[in-house]
C-alpha positions in Angstrom: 5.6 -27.3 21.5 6.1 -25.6 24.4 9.0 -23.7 22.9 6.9 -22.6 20.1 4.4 -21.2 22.5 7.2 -19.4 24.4 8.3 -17.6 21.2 4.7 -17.3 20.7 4.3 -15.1 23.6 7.6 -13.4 23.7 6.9 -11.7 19.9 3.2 -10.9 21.2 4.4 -9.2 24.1 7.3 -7.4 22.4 4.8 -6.2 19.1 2.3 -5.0 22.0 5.2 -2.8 23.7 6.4 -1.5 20.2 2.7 -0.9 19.4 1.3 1.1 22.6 5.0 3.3 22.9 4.8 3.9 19.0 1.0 5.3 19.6 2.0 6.9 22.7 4.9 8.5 21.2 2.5 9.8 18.4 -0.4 11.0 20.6 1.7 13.0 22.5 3.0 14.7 19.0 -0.6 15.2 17.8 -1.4 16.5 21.4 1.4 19.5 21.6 1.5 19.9 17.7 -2.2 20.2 16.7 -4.5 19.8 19.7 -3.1 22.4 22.6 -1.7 19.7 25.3 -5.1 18.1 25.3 -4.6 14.5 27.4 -7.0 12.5 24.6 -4.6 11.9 21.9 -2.3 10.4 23.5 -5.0 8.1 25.3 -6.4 7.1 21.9 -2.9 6.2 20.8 -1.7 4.5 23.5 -5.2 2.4 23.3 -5.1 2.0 19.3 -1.5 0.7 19.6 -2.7 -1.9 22.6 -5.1 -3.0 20.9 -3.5 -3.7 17.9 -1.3 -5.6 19.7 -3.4 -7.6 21.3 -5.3 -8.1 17.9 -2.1 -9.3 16.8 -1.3 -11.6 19.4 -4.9 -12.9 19.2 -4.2 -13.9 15.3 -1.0 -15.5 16.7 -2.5 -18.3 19.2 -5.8 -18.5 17.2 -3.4 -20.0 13.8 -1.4 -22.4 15.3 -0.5 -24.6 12.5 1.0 -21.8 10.7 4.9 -22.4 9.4 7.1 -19.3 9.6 9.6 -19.4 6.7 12.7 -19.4 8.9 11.4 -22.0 11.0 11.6 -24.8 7.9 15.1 -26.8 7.9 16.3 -28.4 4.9 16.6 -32.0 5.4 
């Protein structure tokens, strides 16, 4: 159980990281390409990709009798 929950937050926190720096990444290309180096872009990507994240993780603790497919061992 407690190994589950480990895993559990080790892919929450890893999909959050990937999440924010992939909106970050993007804001800041919106923000030089299209918007003059205006600072908002890349806050609302950096937020949209937190809080997908945490959306995410949030789905994650909230289903917790849910089997991942390579979890299941043949017997």
């Amino acid at each position: 159980m407690a190994a589950e929950h480990g895993r559990k937050w080790d892919r929450c926190l890893a999909d959050t990281a990937v999440k924010t720096v992939t909106g970050l990444a993007v804001g800041v290309v919106f923000s030089v390409v299209l918007f003059k180096r205006r600072t908002w872009p890349v806050s609302l990507g950096s937020g949209l990709g937190l809080g997908m994240g945490y959306a995410n993780c949030q789905h994650d603790f909230r289903s917790p009798y849910l089997v991942h497919g390579n979890m299941v061992k043949d017997q």
